[in-house]
C-alpha positions in Angstrom: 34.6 3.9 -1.2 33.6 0.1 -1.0 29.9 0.5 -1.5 30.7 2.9 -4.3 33.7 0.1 -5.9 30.3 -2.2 -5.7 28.1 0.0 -7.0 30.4 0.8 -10.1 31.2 -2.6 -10.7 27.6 -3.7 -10.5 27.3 -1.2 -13.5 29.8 -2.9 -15.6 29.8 -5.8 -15.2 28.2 -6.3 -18.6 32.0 -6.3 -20.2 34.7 -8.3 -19.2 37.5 -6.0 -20.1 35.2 -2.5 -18.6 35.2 -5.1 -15.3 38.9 -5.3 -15.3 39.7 -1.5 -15.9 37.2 -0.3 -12.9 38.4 -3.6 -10.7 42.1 -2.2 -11.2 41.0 1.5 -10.6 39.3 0.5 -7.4 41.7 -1.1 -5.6 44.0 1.4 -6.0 41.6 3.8 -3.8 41.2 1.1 -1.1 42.8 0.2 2.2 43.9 -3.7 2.7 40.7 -4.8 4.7 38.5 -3.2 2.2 40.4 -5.0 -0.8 39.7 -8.5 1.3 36.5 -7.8 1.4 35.8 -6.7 -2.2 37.9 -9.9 -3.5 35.7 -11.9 -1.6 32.2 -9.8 -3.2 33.4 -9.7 -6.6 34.7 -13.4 -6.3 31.1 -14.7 -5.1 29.0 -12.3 -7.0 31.0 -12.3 -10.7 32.3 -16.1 -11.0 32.2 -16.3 -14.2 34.8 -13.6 -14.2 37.2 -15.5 -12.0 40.3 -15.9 -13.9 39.8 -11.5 -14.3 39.5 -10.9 -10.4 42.5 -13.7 -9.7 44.8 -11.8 -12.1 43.9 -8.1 -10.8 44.0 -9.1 -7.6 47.9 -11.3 -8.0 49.4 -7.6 -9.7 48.7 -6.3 -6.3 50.4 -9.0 -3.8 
């Protein structure tokens, strides 16, 4: 389910607020090593989406 969460995400990542609704989807569907790890991706690979990723990932803790 992590490659595919990339894979989507990848896809959208052209719109900031299609990011957010498929970042908030995905987590949902993963275990708590997995959503480490995909915090970590999306926070390297989409920085300029930052502020997005920090605020999905703060609903969750």
């Amino acid at each position: 389910m992590l490659e595919f969460s990339k894979k989507v995400l990848k896809k959208v990542s052209f719109d900031k607020n299609l990011f957010k609704k498929e970042l908030q989807k995905s987590i949902k569907w993963l275990s708590k090593k997995e959503m480490s790890h995909l915090k970590i991706w999306t926070l390297t690979t989409f920085s300029q989406y930052k502020g997005v990723i920090l605020e999905v990932f703060d609903q969750i803790s």
